[in-house]
Structure formats: C-alpha cells, structure tokens
N, C-alpha and C positions, 0 to 999 in steps of 0.2 A: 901487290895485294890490293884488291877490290876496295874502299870503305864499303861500312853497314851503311853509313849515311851518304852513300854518292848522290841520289835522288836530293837529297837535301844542300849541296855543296855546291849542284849544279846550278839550284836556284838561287843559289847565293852567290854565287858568280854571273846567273846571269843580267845584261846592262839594267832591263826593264827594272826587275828586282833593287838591284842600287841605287837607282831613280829616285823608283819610292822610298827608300830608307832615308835614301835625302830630304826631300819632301816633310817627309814626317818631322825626321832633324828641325827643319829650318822652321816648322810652326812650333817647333815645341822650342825654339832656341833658349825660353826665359820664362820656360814652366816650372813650377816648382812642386808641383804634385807629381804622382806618378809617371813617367815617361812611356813611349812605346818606340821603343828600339830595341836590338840584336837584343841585349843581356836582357830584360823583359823574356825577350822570344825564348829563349834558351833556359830561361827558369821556368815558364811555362812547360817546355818541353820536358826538361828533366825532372817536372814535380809530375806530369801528363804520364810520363815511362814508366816511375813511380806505382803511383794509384792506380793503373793498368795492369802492372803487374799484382798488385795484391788483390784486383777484384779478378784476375785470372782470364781477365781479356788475351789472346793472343795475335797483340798486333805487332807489327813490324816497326824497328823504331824508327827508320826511313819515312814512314807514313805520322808517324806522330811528330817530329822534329819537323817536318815540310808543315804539317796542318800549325804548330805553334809561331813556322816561321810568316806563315800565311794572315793566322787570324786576324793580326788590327793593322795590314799593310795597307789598307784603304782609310788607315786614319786623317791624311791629308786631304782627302776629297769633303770627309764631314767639314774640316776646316773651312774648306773653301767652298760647299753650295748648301752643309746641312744633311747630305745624304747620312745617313744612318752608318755607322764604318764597318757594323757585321754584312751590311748590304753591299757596301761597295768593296768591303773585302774580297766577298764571294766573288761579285762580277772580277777585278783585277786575277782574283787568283784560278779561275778559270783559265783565262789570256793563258797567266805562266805555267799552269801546268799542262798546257800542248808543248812546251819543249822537254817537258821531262817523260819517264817511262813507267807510269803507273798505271795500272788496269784501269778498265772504266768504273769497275764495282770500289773500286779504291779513292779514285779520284770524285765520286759521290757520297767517299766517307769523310774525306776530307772537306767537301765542299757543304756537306751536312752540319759538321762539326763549325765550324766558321759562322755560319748563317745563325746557330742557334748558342753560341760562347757566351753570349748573354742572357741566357733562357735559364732560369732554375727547372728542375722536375725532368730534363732530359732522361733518357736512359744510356746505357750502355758505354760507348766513347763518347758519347756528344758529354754526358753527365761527367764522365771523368774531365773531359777537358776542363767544361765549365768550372769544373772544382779546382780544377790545376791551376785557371786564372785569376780564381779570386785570390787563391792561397800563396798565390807569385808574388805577392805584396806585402813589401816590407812596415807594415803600417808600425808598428811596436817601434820601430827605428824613423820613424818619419817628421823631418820637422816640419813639416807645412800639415799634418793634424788638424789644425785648426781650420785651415783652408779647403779641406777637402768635404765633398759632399756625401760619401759615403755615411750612412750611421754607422754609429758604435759597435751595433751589430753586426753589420757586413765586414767593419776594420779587423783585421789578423792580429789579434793582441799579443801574440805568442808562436815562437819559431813552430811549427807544425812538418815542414820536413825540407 
C-alpha cells in the first residue's frame, strides 16, 4: 500500500532534509520559547488539514504536510546571517522539492504558502496555513510566557483545535 503522505516521507528521509533538522536542533539546543522542529511541523500540519477542510479547500494532504514540513526549515540560516527564515525557507525548500513528485502548479503552492506563513490577510491556503501556525502554539501551557515576544493578543490562551 502506497502512503497518502509518500511525497512527505520522502522528504523526510531525504539526507539534505535531516541536515537541516539538525541545524535548526543545535541553534535552538537551550531555547526555551517555542521550538521549530518535527512536532512544531506536524501540529502545524495537522491543525493546516483541519481548517482546510472546514473552509472546503480541496487540497491533498501530501501537499499540506510537505508545505508544514518545509515552512521554518531555513530557520538555522536566520541564525546564522539574519536572512529572514520565510525567505530562506522558500529558497532550501525549492532545492528539496526537485527530489520529490509534485506538479509545478503544486510546488508554487507550496512555495507561496512558506514565503507568506508570516503574512496575516493571506487568502485561501496561504491564510489557512498562516492560521495553522500561529494556532500550533502551545502558549496557555508555556512557561517561558514571560519571555516571549509575542503580545497577549497573538498568544493562544485556549486549546483551539
């Protein structure tokens, strides 16, 4: 049996992909605010599946799980020069998605969604995702609150889904 998620499995297996996870790992080794790793990606995904389905988008969940695994995997380059991480997202996740097998109309939905995950007012999937990654966040269970930049407004006081 095929997975739904092969496209997404593949990127997670492949080496460049791991790299980065590590990367990301070893700057954040003694963070105590939110992280950006696997579980991050996968709450995103699965809150992105979510609000997709109830605003009646019909996407592929292949496409939405690679785009959550994608979004902040250039977080280690902001570390290290300042680039912007939606920017250097996009650029890495370009790279990897020539090893996978998603249309080009696909792989510019993806690469849309990435570039603009920090953009309120988006429409369509770019807005669902956006919505998917703020609301990924545990803030109501967070003990570093205090430490985080976020306002109050932006923080998730409340499980939401």
């Amino acid at each position: 049996m095929i997975s739904k998620l092969s496209q997404t499995n593949r990127l997670l297996n492949l080496p460049e992909y791991q790299d980065y996870l590590h990367r990301i790992e070893t700057h954040e080794r003694d963070r105590r605010l939110c992280r950006h790793n696997l579980a991050h990606f996968l709450d995103v995904a699965r809150i992105a599946a979510i609000l997709a389905d109830e605003e009646g988008l019909s996407l592929n969940r292949d496409l939405i799980y690679t785009t959550a695994l994608l979004h902040d995997i250039g977080r280690f380059i902001q570390y290290e020069n300042g680039t912007p991480h939606e920017q250097a997202s996009h650029d890495l996740a370009t790279g990897l998605l020539r090893h996978l097998d998603f249309s080009q109309e696909d792989q510019s939905v993806i690469l849309d969604a990435i570039l603009s995950h920090r953009t309120a007012g988006s429409r369509g999937f770019n807005a669902v995702f956006y919505q998917a990654d703020k609301k990924s966040r545990a803030c109501y269970g967070c003990a570093a609150q205090a430490e985080c930049n976020w306002n109050d407004e932006k923080k998730n006081s409340e499980i939401t889904y």
